[in-house]
N, C-alpha and C positions, 0 to 999 in steps of 0.2 A: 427745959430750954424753952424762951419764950420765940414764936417766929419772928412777932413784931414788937420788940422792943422798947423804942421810942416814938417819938410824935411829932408830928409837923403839924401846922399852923397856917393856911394859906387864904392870903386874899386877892381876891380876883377885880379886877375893873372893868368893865365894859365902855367901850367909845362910844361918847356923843352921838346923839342927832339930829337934824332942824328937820322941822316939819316941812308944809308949803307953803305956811306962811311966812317961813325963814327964823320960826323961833327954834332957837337950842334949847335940846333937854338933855340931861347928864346922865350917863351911862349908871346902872346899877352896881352895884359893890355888892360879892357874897365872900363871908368867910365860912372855910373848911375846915377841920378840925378830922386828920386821921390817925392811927396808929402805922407805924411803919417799922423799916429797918434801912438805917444808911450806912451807907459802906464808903469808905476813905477810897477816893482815886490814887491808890498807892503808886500805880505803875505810870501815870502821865498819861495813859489814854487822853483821846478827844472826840469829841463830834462834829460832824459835819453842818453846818448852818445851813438856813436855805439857799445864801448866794455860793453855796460850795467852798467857802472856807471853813476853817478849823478850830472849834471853841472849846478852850477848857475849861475842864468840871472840875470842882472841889467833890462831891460826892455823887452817888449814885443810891436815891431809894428808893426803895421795893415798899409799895403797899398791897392790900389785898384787891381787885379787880374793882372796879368802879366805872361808874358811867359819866360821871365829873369831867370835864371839859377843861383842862387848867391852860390858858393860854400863856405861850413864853413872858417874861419881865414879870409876871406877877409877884407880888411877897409872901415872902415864906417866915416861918419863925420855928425852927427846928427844935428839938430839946431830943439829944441824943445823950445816952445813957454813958459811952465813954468819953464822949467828946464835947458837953454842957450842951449850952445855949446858943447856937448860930442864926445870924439874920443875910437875908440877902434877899436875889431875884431868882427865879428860876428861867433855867438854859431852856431846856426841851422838859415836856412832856408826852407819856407815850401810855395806850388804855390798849392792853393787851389781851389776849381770852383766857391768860390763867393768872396773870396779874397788871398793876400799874407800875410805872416807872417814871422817874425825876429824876435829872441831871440837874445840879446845883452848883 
């Protein structure tokens, strides 16, 4: 049995910013590339947003601990073993002490 199965794909944007002189400069773009496990939001679960409402997830992956930074709305490109190829944004991220987590 494999832990981490399939794979995601993520890229990240950072926001803009003017200097003093009032020039814009364009935030950096990094892509990720980890091994994970996504798990289907069988039950309807949801998360909490920051204005305290209530956001649904299509799935829930488990990667192994990381120090990656993934800010919400980012793109993701999943490739999960039962479930193909999924694209979208990411809900929440969460960098825990014994692993990572993504709500998608």
């Amino acid at each position: 049995m494999v832990q981490y199965p399939d794979s995601i794909v993520i890229t990240t944007a950072a926001s803009g910013w003017q200097n003093a002189s009032g020039v814009w400069t364009a935030g950096a773009t990094g892509t990720y590339t980890f091994d994970c496990r996504a798990e289907v939001n069988g039950t309807g679960r949801k998360i909490v947003g920051n204005d305290g409402a209530l956001i649904d997830y299509a799935f829930q992956v488990f990667l192994p601990v990381m120090t990656v930074v993934i800010p919400p709305a980012s793109d993701f490109v999943l490739t999960a073993l039962s479930n193909g190829t999924i694209t979208g944004k990411i809900k929440r991220a969460s960098n825990g002490q014994l692993n990572s987590r993504l709500w998608l």
